[in-house]
N, C-alpha and C positions, 0 to 999 in steps of 0.2 A: 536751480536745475542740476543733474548729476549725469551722468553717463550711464546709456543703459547697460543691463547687464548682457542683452542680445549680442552686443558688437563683439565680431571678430576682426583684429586689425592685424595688418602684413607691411609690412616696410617695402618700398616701391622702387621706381628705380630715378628717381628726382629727388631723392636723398627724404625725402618725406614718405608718407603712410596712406594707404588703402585700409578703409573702415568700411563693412561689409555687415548691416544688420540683418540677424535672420526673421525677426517677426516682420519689417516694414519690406523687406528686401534691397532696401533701398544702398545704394552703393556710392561713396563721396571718395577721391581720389586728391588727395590732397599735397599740396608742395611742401619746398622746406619752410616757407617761410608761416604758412598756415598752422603744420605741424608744430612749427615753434609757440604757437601761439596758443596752440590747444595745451599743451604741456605748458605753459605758461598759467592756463587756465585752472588747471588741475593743480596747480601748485597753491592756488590762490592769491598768486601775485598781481594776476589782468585781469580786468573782462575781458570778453570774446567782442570783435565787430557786431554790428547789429545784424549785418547780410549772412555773415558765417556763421552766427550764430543761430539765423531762420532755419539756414541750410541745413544744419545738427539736428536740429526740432524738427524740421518737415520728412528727414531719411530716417528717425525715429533714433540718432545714434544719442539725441538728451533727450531727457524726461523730466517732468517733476518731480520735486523731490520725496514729495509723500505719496507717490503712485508704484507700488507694489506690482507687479510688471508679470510675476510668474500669477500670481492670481487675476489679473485682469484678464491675463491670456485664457487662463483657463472659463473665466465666466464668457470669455467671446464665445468659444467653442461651444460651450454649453449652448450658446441663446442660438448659435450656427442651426446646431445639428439638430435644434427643437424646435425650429420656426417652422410655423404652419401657413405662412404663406406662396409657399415653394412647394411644387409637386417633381419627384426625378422618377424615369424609367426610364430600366433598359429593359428591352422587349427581345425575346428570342423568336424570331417568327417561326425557326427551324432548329433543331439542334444537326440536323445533317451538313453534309460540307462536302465538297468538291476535294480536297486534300485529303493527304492522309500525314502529315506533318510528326516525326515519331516523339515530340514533348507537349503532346495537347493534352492536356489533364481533362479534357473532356470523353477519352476514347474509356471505352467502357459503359457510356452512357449509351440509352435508347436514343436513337433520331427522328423522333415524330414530328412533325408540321402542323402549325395550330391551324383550327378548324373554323369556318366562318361562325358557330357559333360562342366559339371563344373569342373572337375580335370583338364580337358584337358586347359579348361581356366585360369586356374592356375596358369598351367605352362608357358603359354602365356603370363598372368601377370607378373611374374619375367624376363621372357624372352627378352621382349621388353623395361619396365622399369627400369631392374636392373641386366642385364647381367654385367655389368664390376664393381659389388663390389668385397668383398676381401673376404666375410665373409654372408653366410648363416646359419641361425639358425631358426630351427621348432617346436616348440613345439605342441606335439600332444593333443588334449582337449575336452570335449564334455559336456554335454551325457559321454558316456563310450566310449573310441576310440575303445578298446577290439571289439565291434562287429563289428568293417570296418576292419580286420587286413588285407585284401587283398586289399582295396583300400588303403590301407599304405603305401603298397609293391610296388603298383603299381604308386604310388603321389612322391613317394619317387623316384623314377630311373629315372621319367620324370623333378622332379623338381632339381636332380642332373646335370643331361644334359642341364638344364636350365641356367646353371652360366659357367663364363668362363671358361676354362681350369686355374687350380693351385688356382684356388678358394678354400677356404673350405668351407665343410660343415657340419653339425652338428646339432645333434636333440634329446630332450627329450621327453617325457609324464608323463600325469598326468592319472590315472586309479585306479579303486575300488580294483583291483588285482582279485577279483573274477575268470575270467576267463583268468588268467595269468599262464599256463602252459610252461613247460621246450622249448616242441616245438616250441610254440609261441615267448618265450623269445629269444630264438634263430634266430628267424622270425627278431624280432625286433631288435637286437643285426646287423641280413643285413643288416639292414636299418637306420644304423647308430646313432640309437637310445642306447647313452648312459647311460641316466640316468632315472630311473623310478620316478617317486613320488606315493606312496601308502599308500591310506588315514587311520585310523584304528577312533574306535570313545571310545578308553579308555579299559577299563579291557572287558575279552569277556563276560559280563552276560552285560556291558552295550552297547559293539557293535552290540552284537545282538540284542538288542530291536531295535535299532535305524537305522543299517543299513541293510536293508532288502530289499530282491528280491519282486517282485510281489507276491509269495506265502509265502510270509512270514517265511521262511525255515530262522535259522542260517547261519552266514556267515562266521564267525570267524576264524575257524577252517582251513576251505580251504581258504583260504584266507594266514593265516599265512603257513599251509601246500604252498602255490604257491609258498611265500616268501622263504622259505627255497631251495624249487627244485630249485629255479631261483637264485638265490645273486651269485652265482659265474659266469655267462651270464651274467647279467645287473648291474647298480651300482644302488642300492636299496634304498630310502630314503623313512620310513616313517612317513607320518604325522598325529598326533597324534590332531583331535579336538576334543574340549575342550568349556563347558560354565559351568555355577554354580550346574548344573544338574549330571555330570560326572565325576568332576574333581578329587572329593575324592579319587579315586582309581587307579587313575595313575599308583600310585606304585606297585599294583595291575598289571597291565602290565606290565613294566617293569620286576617283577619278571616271567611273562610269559612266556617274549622275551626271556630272561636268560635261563629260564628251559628247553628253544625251542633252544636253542646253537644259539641264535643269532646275540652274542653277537660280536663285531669283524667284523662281516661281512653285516650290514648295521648302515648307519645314521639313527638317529631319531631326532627329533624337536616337540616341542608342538605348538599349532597354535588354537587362539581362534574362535569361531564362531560369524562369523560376522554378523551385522543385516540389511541385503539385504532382500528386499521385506517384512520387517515384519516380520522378522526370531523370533526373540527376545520376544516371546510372546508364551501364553497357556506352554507346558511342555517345552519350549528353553529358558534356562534362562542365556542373554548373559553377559560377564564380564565387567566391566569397565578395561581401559588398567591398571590402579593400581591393581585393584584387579588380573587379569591376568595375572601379571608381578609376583606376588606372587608366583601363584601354579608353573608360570613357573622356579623361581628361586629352589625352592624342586623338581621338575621333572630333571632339567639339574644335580643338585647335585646328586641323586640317579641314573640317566644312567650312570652318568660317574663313580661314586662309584663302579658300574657291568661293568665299561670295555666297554660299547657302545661310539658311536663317537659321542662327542656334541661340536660342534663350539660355546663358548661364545659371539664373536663376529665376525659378517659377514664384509666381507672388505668392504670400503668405494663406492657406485659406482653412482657415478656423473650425471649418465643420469637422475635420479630419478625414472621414472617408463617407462614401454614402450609405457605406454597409451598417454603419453607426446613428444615421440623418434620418429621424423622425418620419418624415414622408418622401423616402426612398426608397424604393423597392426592384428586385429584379423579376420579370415574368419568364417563365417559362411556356414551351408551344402547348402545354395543355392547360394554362392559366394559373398554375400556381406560383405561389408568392415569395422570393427570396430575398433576402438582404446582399448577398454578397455575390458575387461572379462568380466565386471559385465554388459555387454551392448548385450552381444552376442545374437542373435537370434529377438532383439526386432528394427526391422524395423524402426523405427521413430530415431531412434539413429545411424543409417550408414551412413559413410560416402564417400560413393561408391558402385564398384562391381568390382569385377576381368575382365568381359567382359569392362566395361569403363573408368576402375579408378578410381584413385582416385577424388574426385568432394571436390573443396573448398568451402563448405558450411558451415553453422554456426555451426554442430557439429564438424566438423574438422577444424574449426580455432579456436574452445575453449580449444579445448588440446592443438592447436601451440603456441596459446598467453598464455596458462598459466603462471604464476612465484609462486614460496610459497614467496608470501612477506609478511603472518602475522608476523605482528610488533615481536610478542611474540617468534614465533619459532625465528625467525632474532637472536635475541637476548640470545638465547638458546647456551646451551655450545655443545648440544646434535645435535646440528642444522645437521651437514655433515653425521649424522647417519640415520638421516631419513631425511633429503630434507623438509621437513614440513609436512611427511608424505604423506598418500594417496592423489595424486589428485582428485580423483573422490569426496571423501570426501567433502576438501576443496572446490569444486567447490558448494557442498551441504552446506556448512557454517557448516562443524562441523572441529572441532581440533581432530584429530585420533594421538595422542602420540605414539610414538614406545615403546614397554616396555623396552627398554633399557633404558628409560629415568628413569625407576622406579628402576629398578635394577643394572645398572651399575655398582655399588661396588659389590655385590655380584658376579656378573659374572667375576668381575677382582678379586676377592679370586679365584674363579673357574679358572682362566684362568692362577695363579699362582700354585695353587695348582696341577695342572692336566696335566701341560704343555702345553695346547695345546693353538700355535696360527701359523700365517700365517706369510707370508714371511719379513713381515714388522716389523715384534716384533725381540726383544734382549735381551738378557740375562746379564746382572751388575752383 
């Protein structure tokens, strides 16, 4: 056995080490007296106990010795993002929106609203091409999906009957919550829709400047009001953006969330603002990943200090993005076919239609041929944590680092300190 090359280790505060792999995610916390023994190990003076030694082997931090670790990584990904037993969509049932939010990389787009007989081709599309997977997943997106909840209801019963029998199926969304009432959640909750994402943009004196309706009315309030009716119907996550303009206050919220008993009963995560279309400019002042890895490390310590649910680290997931995943696709409201989110609605970027399919054209062979083979990520320890990062990015020539890269010790005190990890972690 040897030591992977994944592992990143940090000296603790029990005179011993914290080992922190980025492919397994798996996190072991170890004393001095264990630490003596691994270094013991390494020396080739002992063996390792049999139990500590499971422990190494099951967090991924040993390996075999003739197991080549950046190429196997790399064939997972491959067999990820080419598996044809998986079907993913996101569906825009709308590209319009109740906001007018001034970093949406979608302004500029038309806002049309798909048509019944685009649902209907929809379902067509899965129907013909992908009756016999194993595994359907929806994610709902827009615009605001909140103003189609009926065509939801309706995409959702037809796109159910669309897959074989003993298929699954499964669906989230992404939404302002604005108009996320008990009833609606409930609506959504039929429609298999388990997981929410609802955006916030920091403490409410600076949500409300920034996220606002047409009339310019406050959001905040009902917004977090929804969140409350709803968290026990829907599983609640939300997302907290963030650029140099907001971030001060963070905690600021957080004490909101607490005061609002919310504690417990949803996820939250911080999530910087990215600079799509030019975001990054006049009063949107975007982070660098260093600098944003920062506020995030004081944001994750402070939720969880209140008892809120914060995952230090997200499990390993091979396919890298879905913009790149064989049978992933984004739809837009007048059926045409996208790979990526940040592509949705702008016509020169599809690469099909639900009525024709999919068409192998030069935008849809640039996500199939993708690889991250910059030299530099290759070479990263951080490498199986983010894949090389965003493709869309990379295809632009920029390097998008995951902030895990900047704070990874920190989030392994967090993630010792706090207990919290996923199935892969073990306790020494």
């Amino acid at each position: 056995m040897k030591e992977s090359e994944f592992n990143v280790i940090e000296e603790n505060d029990v005179n011993g080490i914290t080992i922190y792999n980025t492919q397994s995610g798996g996190v072991l916390d170890l004393d001095a007296a264990h630490t003596n023994e691994l270094n013991l190990y390494r020396k080739g003076a002992a063996a390792l106990d049999g139990d500590f030694e499971e422990a190494l082997k099951m967090g991924g931090m040993l390996v075999d010795d003739d197991v080549d670790e950046r190429r196997m990584l790399m064939l997972e990904s491959l067999s990820a993002r080419f598996a044809n037993d998986y079907l993913g969509l996101t569906i825009a049932p709308t590209l319009a929106c109740n906001f007018r939010c001034p970093y949406c990389y979608e302004k500029g787009c038309s806002h049309p609203t798909m048509s019944e007989e685009t649902m209907t081709d929809i379902a067509e599309f899965v129907r013909s091409g992908y009756s016999g997977i194993n595994d359907l997943h929806v994610d709902w997106y827009g615009g605001e999906p909140l103003l189609c909840v009926d065509m939801i209801e309706r995409l959702t019963k037809e796109l159910r009957g669309a897959i074989r029998q003993g298929a699954t199926y499964s669906a989230g969304m992404v939404t302002n919550g604005y108009l996320l009432t008990r009833e609606i959640a409930q609506k959504l909750a039929d429609c298999q829709i388990g997981s929410v994402q609802i955006t916030i943009d920091g403490s409410k004196r600076d949500h409300d400047s920034r996220r606002v309706p047409a009339d310019g009315r406050p959001t905040y309030d009902a917004i977090i009001d929804n969140i409350i009716s709803c968290a026990d119907v829907l599983q609640i996550t939300i997302r907290v953006n963030v650029d140099e303009s907001n971030s001060k206050e963070v905690d600021a919220l957080i004490d909101e969330l607490d005061a609002k008993g919310l504690r417990g009963k949803v996820a939250i995560y911080l999530a910087a603002v990215d600079n799509v279309n030019d975001t990054c400019s006049n009063d949107i002042h975007c982070f660098s990943q260093r600098g944003f890895s920062q506020v995030e490390t004081f944001f994750m310590d402070k939720a969880s200090e209140r008892g809120f649910n914060v995952i230090p680290f997200t499990p390993y997931e091979p396919g890298v993005c879905c913009a790149v995943s064989l049978n992933s696709f984004v739809i837009d409201p007048l059926g045409r076919l996208f790979k990526c989110w940040d592509e949705v609605g702008k016509g020169e970027c599809a690469v099909g239609n639900v009525r024709e399919g999919v068409k192998a054209n030069s935008n849809y062979l640039k996500w199939m041929e993708y690889l991250p083979n910059d030299p530099v990520c290759g070479e990263c320890v951080m490498f199986p944590a983010c894949m090389g990062g965003c493709p869309h990015a990379a295809m632009e020539g920029q390097r998008k680092c995951a902030s895990v890269k900047f704070n990874a010790r920190q989030r392994m005190r967090l993630a010792c300190n706090y207990q919290y990890s996923h199935e892969a972690n073990h306790d020494v």
